[in-house]
N, C-alpha and C positions, 0 to 999 in steps of 0.2 A: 423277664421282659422289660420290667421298669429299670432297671441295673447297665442293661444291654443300652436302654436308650440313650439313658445318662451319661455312658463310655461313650457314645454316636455323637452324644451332644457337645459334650467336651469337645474331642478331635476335631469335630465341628469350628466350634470356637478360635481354637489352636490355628486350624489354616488361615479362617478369617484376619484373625487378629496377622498373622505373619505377613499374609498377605497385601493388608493394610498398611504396616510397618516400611514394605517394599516399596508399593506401589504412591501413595500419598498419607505421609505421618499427617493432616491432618483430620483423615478419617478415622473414625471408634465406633466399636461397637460395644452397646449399652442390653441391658437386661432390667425387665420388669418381673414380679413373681411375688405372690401373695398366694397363700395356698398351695393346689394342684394347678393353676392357672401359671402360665409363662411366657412371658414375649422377648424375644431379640428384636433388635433395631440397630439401625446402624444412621450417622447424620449424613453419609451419599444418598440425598434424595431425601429426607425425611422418611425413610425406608422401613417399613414393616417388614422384617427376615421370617418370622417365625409368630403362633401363636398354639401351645401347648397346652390344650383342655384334656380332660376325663370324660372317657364314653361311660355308656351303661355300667359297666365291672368295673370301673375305678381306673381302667388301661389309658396311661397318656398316650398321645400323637401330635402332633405335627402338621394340622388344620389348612396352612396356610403354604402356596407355589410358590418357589422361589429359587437362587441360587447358594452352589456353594463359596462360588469366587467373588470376588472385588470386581475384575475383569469380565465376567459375565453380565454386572450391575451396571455396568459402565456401558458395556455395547446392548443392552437388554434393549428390545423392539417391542416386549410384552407390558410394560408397564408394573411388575409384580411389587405389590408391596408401595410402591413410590405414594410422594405427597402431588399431585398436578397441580399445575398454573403455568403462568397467570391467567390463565382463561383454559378452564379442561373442557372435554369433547371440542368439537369442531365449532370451524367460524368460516361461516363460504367463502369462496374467491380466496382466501387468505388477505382479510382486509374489512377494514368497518372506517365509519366516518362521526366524529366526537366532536359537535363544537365546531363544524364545518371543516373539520380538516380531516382529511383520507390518510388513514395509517396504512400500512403494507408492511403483513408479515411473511414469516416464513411459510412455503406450502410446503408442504410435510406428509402429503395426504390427500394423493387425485388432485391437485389443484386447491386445495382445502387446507388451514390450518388445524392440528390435530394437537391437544395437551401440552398448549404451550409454547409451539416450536421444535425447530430442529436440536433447541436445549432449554428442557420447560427447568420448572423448579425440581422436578426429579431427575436431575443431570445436574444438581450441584453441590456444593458440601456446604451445610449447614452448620452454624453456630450452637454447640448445644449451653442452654441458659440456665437450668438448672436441674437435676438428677435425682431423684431418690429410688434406690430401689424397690421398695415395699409400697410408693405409690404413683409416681409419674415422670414426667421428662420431656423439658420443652426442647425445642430448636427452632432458633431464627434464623432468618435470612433478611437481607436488606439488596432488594429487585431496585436494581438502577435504570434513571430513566432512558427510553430507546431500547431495554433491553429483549431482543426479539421482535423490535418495533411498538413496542405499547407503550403508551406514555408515562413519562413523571416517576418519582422515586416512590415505592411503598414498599412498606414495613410489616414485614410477615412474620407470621409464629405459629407452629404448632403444639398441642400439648396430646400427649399421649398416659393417658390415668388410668388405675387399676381403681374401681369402685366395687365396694361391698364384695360378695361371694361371685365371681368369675364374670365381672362385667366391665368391659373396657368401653370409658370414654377418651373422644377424640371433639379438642376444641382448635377450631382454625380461627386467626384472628389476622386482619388486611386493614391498616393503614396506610391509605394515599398522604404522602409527604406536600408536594407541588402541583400537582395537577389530577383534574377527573379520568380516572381511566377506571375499563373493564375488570372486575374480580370475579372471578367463578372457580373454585378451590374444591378439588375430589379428592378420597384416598384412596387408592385402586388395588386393595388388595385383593386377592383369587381365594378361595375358600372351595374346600373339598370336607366335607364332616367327615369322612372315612378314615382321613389321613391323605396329606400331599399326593401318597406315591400309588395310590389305592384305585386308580384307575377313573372313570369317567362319573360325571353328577347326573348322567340323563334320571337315573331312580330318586333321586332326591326330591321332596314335595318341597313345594314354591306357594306362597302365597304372599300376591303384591298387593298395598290394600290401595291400587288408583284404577279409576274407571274412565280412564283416560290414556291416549298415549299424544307423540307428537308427531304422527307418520312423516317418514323422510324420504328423497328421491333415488338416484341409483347410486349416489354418490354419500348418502347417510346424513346428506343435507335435511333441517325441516323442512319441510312444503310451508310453514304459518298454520295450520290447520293445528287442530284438538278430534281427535278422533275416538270413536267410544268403544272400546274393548269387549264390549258384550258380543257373542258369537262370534269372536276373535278366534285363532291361536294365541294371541297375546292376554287371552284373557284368565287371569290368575287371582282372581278377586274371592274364588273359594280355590282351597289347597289341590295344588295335581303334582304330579309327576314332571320332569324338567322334558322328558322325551315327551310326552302323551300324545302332542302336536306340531312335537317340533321338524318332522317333516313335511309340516304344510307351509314351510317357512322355509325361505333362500340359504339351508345351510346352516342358521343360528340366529337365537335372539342375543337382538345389539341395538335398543332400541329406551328413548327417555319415556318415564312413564309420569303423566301427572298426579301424583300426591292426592288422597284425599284429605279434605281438611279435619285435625285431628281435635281430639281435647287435653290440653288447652291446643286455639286455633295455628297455634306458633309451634308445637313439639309436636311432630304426626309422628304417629306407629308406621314404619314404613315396610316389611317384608318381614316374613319367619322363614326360615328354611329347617328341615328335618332330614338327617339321612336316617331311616329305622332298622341297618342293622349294625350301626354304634348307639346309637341313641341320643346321637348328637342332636341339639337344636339352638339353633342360633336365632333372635329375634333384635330388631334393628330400629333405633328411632332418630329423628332427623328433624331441624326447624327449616330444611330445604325443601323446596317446591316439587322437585323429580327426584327419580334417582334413574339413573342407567343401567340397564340389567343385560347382561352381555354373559353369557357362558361360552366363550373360548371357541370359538369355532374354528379360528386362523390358528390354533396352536397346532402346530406338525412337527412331533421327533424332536421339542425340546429339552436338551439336558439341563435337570433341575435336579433338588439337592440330592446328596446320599444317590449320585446315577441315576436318580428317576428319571423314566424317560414320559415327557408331560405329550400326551397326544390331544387331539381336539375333542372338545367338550372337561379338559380335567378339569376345569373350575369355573364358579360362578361368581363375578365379579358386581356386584350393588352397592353404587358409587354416585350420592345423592347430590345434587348438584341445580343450579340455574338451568333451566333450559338450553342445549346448543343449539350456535347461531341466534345465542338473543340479541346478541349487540347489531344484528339486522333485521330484527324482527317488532317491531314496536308493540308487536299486542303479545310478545313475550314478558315475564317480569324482569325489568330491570338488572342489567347486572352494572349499571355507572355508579360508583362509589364517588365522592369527592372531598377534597381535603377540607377536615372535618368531622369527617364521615367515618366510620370504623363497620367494618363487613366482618356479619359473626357467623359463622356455620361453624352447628355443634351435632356431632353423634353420638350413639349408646348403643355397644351390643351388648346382649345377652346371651351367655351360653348355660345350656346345661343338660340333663342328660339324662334317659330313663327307657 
């Protein structure tokens, strides 16, 4: 089985790469791997391709949604893998007001701006700054001003690091150049413990450690409001199942949860997830206020890698972030960065297996 993968993986590579060659020689794809643990990446998007852990028996897989082609990344509607900005989740009206002056973006989303635009920072090709394989690998990007209508020039980076025994950190770093504008920076990878192609996460146990959410309107807008999770369905403060309740809910959760305040007050423990029959478990830590927890509801009949065909519910997406719609929300935190100013969002997952 592990022989078979590793032929899967190769070929794998092979297309990519060709295709890459084809389509824009300034795209690459890059490889992370310490141990049993393995990540592809590619700098279209600051893009997570793959993430390669050990279940229970020692059996690698293939954790993470995604595609085979260049061409699929490029029209992708799912966000798989990508780095968002400059402002991910939504921002109402598509439009906020800085310093007295009304920006207008793009509406991408009901009348809403959604990750950035009609081309966020996961629709573009990244600089990669430095590579090592056995521990990490930055990529920058330099967001010019007006870009999607947000102001002033900033200086982005991400780092993607293999720490210790099968634990990937992800450090986003947002320098405003010339002027104060909005930062809010997710990674939006899809996670299946079973394996990509292994069908749906409703069995997976969820535990999110906020006693909070930010209920939103019919449009995924927030009302302003803090609402408390206790005799929710959204409520996952002890471990359930991703189904248990989730037909007392429109379809799926897609919904920011408030964070509780961790130790130290600036690094929370934000979500574990368990599938029990790989023995997968993933646990997730964040110096962000929410995170977004969205399991795939809109997925229908997507061609994802190796033919799999991704149907809705195949992956659960916790993607920690400022609150959406804070730059209209004042008794939201802050997302105005200014020059000066350096915007840090850092994560830590944990996998392992039993």
């Amino acid at each position: 089985m592990f022989k078979a993968y590793l032929v899967s993986s190769f070929f794998l590579g092979l297309v990519l790469l060709a295709q890459a060659h084809e389509n824009d020689k300034k795209i690459g794809f890059y490889e992370l791997k310490r141990g049993n643990m393995k990540l592809n990446l590619t700098n279209y998007g600051a893009t997570i391709i793959s993430v390669i852990v050990p279940d229970k028996n020692g059996n690698l897989a293939d954790i993470t949604l995604g595609y085979d082609s260049m061409d699929s990344y490029k029209n992708d509607t799912c966000y798989f893998g990508g780095l968002i900005g400059r402002v991910a989740n939504r921002i109402g009206k598509a439009q906020f007001t800085l310093h007295g002056k009304t920006y207008k973006l793009p509406a991408n989303d009901n009348g809403n701006t959604l990750h950035g635009g009609t081309s966020g920072f996961s629709d573009v090709v990244w600089t990669v700054k430095s590579h090592r394989e056995d521990s990490h690998i930055t990529f920058t990007y330099d967001s010019f001003d007006n870009e999607q209508g947000f102001p002033g020039k900033l200086e982005v980076s991400v780092t993607y690091m293999l720490m210790g025994t099968n634990k990937l950190g992800v450090k986003m770093i947002a320098t405003p150049v010339d002027k104060a504008t909005p930062v809010n920076l997710a990674q939006h990878t899809y996670w299946n413990l079973r394996g990509h192609n292994s069908g749906d996460i409703l069995s997976h146990i969820v535990q999110i450690f906020a006693s909070q959410i930010t209920p939103v309107d019919d449009k995924l807008i927030p009302t302003g409001e803090l609402k408390s999770v206790k005799g929710t369905p959204y409520d996952f403060l002890e471990p359930k199942e991703v189904g248990s309740q989730i037909n007392e809910l429109p379809g799926l959760y897609d919904i920011n949860y408030v964070l509780d305040k961790g130790s130290p007050e600036h690094f929370r423990k934000v979500a574990i997830v368990k599938d029990n029959v790989s023995g997968r478990k993933l646990e997730l830590w964040s110096n962000q206020p929410g995170v977004q927890y969205y399991t795939s509801g809109m997925l229908k009949d997507t061609i994802g890698k190796g033919g799999a065909i991704y149907h809705k519910y195949g992956g659960i997406a916790l993607e920690t972030q400022g609150f959406p719609d804070s730059v209209n929300r004042q008794n939201f935190p802050s997302q105005i960065v200014h020059p000066g100013e350096t915007y840090k969002h850092y994560m830590v997952y944990r996998f392992t297996a039993s």
